[in-house]
N, C-alpha and C positions, 0 to 999 in steps of 0.2 A: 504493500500500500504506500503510495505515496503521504509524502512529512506532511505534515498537518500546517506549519509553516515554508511552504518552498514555495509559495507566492504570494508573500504575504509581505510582500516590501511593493506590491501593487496594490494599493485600496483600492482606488479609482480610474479612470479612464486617462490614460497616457500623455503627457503635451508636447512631450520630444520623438514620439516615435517614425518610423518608415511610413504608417498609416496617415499620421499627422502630415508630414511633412509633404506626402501625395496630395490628400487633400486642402491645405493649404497654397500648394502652386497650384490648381485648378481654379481658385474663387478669381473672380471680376477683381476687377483692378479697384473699383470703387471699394470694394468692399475689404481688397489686400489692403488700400488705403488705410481704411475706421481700425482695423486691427492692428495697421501701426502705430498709429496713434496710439490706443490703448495700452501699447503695450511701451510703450517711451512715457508714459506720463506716468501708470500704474506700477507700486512695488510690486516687483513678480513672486511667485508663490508657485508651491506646487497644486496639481490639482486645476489650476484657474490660468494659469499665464504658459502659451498665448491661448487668445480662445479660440472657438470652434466659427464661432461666426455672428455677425452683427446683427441685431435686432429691429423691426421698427416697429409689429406691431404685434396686436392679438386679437382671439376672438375665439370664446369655445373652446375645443378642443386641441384651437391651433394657434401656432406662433408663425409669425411671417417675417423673414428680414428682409435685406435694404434692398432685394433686386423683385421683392414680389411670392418669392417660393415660399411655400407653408410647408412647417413640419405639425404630424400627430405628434403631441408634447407628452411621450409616455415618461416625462424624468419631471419638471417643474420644480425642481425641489423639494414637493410636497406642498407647494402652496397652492397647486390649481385644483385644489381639490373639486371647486365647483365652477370651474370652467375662469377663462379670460375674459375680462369686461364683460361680466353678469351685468346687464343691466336693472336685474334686479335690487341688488346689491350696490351698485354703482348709484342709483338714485337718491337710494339712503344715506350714503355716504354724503353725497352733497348738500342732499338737507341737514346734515350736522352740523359739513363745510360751514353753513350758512349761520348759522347758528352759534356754536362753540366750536371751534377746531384744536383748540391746546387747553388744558387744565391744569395753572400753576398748583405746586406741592402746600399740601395744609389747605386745600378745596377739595371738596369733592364732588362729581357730575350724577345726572340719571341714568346716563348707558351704564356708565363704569358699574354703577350698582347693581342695574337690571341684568348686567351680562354675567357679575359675580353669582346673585341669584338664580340664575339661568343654569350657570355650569354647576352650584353647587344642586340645581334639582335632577340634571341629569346623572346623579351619583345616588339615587334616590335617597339624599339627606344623608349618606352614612361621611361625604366627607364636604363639614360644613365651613372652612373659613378659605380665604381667596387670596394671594395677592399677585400681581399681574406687574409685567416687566417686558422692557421692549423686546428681547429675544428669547429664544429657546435656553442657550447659555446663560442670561442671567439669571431664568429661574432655576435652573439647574445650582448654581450657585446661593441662590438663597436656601433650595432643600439641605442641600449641603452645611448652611450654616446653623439651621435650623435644627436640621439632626444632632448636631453635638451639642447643641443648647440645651435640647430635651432628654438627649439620655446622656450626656455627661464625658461621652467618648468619644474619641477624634479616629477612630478607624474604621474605613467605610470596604467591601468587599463588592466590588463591580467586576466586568468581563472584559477579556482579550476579546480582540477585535469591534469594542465597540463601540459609538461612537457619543458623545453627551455636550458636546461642541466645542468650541477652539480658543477659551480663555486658560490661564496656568490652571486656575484649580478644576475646571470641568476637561482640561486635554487629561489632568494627573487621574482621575476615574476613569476617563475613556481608554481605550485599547489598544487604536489605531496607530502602528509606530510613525507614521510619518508628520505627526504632528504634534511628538516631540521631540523627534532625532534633534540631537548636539543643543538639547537645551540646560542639561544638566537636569539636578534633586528638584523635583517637582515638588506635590503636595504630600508632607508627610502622611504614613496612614494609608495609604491607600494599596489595597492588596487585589491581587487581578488573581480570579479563577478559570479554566474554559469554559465556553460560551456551550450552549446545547447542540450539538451538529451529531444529526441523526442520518447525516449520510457518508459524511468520516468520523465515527465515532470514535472517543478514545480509547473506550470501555466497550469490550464487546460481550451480545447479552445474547438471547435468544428474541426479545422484543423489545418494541420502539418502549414502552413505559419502562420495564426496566431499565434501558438504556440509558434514559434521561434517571432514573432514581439514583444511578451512579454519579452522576454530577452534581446530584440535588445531595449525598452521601457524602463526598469531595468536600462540598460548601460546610454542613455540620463538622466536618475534619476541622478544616482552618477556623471555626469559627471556637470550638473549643481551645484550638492549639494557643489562639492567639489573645484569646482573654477579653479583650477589650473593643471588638467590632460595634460599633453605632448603628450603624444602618448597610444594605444591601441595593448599591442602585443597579438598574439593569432593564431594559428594554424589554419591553414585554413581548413582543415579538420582536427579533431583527430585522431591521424596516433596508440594509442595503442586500446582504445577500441569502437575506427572508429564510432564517432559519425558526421552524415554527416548536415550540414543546410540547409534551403534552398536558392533558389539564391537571392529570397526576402530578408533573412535577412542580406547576404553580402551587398545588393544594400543599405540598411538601414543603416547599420554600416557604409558605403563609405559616404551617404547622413551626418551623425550628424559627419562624422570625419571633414567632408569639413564647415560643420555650426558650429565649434564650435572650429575651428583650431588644430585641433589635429590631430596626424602623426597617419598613419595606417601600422602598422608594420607585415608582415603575416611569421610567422616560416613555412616552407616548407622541414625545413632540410632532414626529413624522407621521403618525401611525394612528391616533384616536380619528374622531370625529366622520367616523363614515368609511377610511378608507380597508377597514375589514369587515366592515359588516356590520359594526354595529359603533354607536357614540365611541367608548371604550372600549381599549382593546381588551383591559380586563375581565369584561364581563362573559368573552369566551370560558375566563376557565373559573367560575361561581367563587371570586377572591374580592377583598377588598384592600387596596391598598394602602399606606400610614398614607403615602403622600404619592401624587401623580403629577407629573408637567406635562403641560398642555402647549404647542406654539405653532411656529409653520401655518398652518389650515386655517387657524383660527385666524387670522388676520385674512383670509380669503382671497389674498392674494394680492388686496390693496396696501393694506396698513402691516408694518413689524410688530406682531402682541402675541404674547406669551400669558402662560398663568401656572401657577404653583396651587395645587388644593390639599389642603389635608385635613387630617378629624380633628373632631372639638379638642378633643385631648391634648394635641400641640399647640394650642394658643396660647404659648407662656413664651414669648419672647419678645412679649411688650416694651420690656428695658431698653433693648438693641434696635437698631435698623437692619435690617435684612433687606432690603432692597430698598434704598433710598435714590430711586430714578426720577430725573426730571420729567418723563414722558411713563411715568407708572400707571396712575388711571387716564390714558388717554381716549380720549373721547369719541377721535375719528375713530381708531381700531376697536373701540367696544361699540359701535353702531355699524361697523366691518362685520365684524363677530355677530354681534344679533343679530342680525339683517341674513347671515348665512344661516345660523337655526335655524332663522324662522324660513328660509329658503329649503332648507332638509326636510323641515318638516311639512311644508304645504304640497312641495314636489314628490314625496317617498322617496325620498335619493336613499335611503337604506334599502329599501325593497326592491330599487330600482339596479342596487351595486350587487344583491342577493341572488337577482334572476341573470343581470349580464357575467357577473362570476363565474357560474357552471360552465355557461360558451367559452370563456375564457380560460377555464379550466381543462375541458375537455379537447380543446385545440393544442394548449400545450404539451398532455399528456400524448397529443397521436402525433404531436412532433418527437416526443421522447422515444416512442415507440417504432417511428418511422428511419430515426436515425442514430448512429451507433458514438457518433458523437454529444448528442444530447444525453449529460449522464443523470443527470436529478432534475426535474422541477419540483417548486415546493411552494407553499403562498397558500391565500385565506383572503376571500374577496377580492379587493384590486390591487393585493400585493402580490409579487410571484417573482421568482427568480429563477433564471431558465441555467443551469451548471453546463458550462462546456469543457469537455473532456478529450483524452488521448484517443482513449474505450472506456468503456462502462467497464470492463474486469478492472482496471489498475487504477483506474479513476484519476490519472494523472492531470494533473489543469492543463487546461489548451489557453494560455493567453492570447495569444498569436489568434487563433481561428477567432475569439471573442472582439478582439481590435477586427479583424476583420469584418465580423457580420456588424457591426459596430457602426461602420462607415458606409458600407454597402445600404444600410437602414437610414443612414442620413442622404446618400444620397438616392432614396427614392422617396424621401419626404416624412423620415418615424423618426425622431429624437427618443433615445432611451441612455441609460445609464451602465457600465460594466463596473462591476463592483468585487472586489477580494482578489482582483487579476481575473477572473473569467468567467463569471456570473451576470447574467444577461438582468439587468433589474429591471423592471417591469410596473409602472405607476400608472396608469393610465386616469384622467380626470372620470370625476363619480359619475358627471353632466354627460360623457361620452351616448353616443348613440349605438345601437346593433350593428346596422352596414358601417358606421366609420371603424367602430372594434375591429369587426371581421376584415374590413380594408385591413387594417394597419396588423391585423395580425399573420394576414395574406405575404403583405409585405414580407413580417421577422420570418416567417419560413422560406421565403424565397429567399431572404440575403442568408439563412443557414444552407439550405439545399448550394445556391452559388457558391458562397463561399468553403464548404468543404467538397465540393467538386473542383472548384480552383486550385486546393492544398493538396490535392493526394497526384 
């Protein structure tokens, strides 16, 4: 079997490669122009510099750049959850515009509250206090601060490979090495276990539950070894190369949080509000967590807003500031925010991501079926990750083929994401229609079909 790490110095989609560097001398001149630009003014970074291509507009399901071509936007970040320039949502926004648009600190507005109540009822009341922050990162940072205020320990046990965003104290939980290479002593405290991957397991079992109870077994290890763990942050699903658990092994990790006093903190920033099927990711597996972040979606793709919820129980950190943001209850992104519930809810965009899932689902699996390179799919509503392999015996990672199908997808019009070196990610907005799915899913099998006809 191949090393569990021997692609794992690729999180994401490549900016130097052979793929790049083809496509990149084919764009318009116009457009080789704006990317130079960007790239002379902007500090380079990995992951983002240079980019793939320039923007102008949207709509729906689709993004359009500067020459006219639309891509199906299956990557968005996670913010289209409900399509580009809703104009349902867009309306509302501007009557706030018109209204309030900024809410100095030590005020507070009616969105900001309405949207606190909102998300605290979507938790059916078990988790009731709120506070909201421009990013996914900073509320990740106030759980964090929060946690050791309330149980008294500064050591927090999160996953390799994952990701909680890209300040010192949320890279020092997350996983992903490339986003702390050559920074030196991060956040004291922080201890990293393996993530659940049930198709390189570490632990080999007879079934998927046991398999996961071995990791969930692993976490009790360190958690006694080490004395002093606070809290347990960790994605409730893996939202980049959608590794899913089972409900056994949430209900485990609930059981040793509660036996051994430690906060259960679940990152959903990518991954709540619809895009598995339901508001919460955790209501798949009948858990409730100390504390949840919410961000990405919720801003709908207008406004940057985030939120932290937890139970009654942690509201004892009145003394302190935990997130003292000048745009904390912002106004525009909590009438963003409202404005998409109540968009979820009049449309059934749950019911509606429930029935196109299955299509989605069943299209994947007869490409896995159909080709000896497709070695796993995995996902839960409109998350899915398609694994590209050597063979399905050795399960070796194909990066190469994945850069490839990769570009082949961009240029027949599907924007998608490769994640872990060679995991095809798969986002698709909730608002998506049948024939545009089935289009774009038309597409990712032809640019697999080409591209491993191309390589052999």
């Amino acid at each position: 079997m191949a090393s569990i790490n021997s692609f794992s110095s690729a999180e994401g989609d490549l900016n130097h490669s052979e793929f790049r560097k083809h496509w990149s001398q084919a764009q318009d001149e116009q457009t080789k122009a704006v990317l130079s630009r960007d790239a002379k003014v902007f500090l380079h970074q990995s992951l983002s510099t240079p980019c793939l291509d320039a923007l102008a507009s949207s709509d729906g399901a689709f993004v359009a750049n500067l020459q006219g071509k639309t891509y199906v936007d299956f990557h968005g970040n996670n913010v289209h959850q409900l399509g580009y320039h809703n104009p349902y949502i867009i309306q509302r926004v501007k009557d706030q515009l018109d209204a309030l648009a900024f809410c100095p600190r030590r005020f507070t507005n009616l969105p900001a509250i309405e949207l606190a109540e909102r998300l605290t009822a979507l938790t059916n009341g078990q988790l009731t206090r709120v506070l909201f922050a421009p990013g996914g990162t900073s509320a990740i940072s106030m759980a964090l601060k929060l946690a050791r205020i309330a149980t008294g320990k500064y050591k927090t046990i999160s996953m390799y490979d994952s990701f909680h965003g890209a300040s010192m104290d949320s890279i020092s939980v997350g996983g992903e090495y490339v986003f702390h290479q050559g920074l030196g002593p991060l956040l004291v405290g922080s201890v990293h276990v393996p993530p659940v991957d049930n198709y390189r397991r570490m632990w080999h079992s007879p079934s998927l539950q046991q398999g996961d109870m071995a990791y969930a077994d692993y976490i009790e290890y360190i958690i006694e070894k080490e004395g002093d763990i606070g809290a347990i942050l960790a994605e409730t699903i893996r939202s980049t190369t959608v590794h899913v658990p089972s409900r056994a092994y949430w209900q485990r990790i609930r059981e040793l949080c509660d036996k051994h006093g430690v906060l259960l903190i679940l990152d959903e920033i990518p991954t709540a509000l619809g895009r598995t099927g339901k508001a919460l990711v955790y209501e798949h597996y009948g858990i409730v967590p100390d504390i949840v972040v919410l961000g990405k979606g919720l801003g709908a793709g207008i406004a940057p807003m985030a939120a932290m919820l937890c139970k009654e129980s942690l509201n004892v950190a009145g003394h302190v500031s935990l997130g003292h943001f000048t745009h904390e209850k912002n106004p525009l992104g909590a009438a963003a925010a409202l404005a998409a519930l109540a968009y979820m809810d009049e449309y059934h965009i749950l019911d509606h991501v429930g029935v196109l899932s299955e299509i989605l689902s069943q299209r994947l699996q007869r490409m896995k079926a159909n080709y000896g390179e497709v070695g796993d799919v995995r996902g839960v509503g409109f998350l899915w990750g398609v694994e590209l392999v050597q063979d399905k015996d050795s399960k070796i990672p194909h990066p190469v083929l994945a850069e490839q199908v990769l570009y082949r997808c961009l240029e027949k019009g599907l924007s998608l994401k490769v994640s872990g070196g060679n995991v095809l990610s798969l986002y698709p907005p909730l608002i998506i229609t049948e024939p545009q799915l089935q289009e774009a899913l038309n597409v990712l099998e032809e640019a697999i079909r080409d591209s491993i006809q191309s390589s052999t």
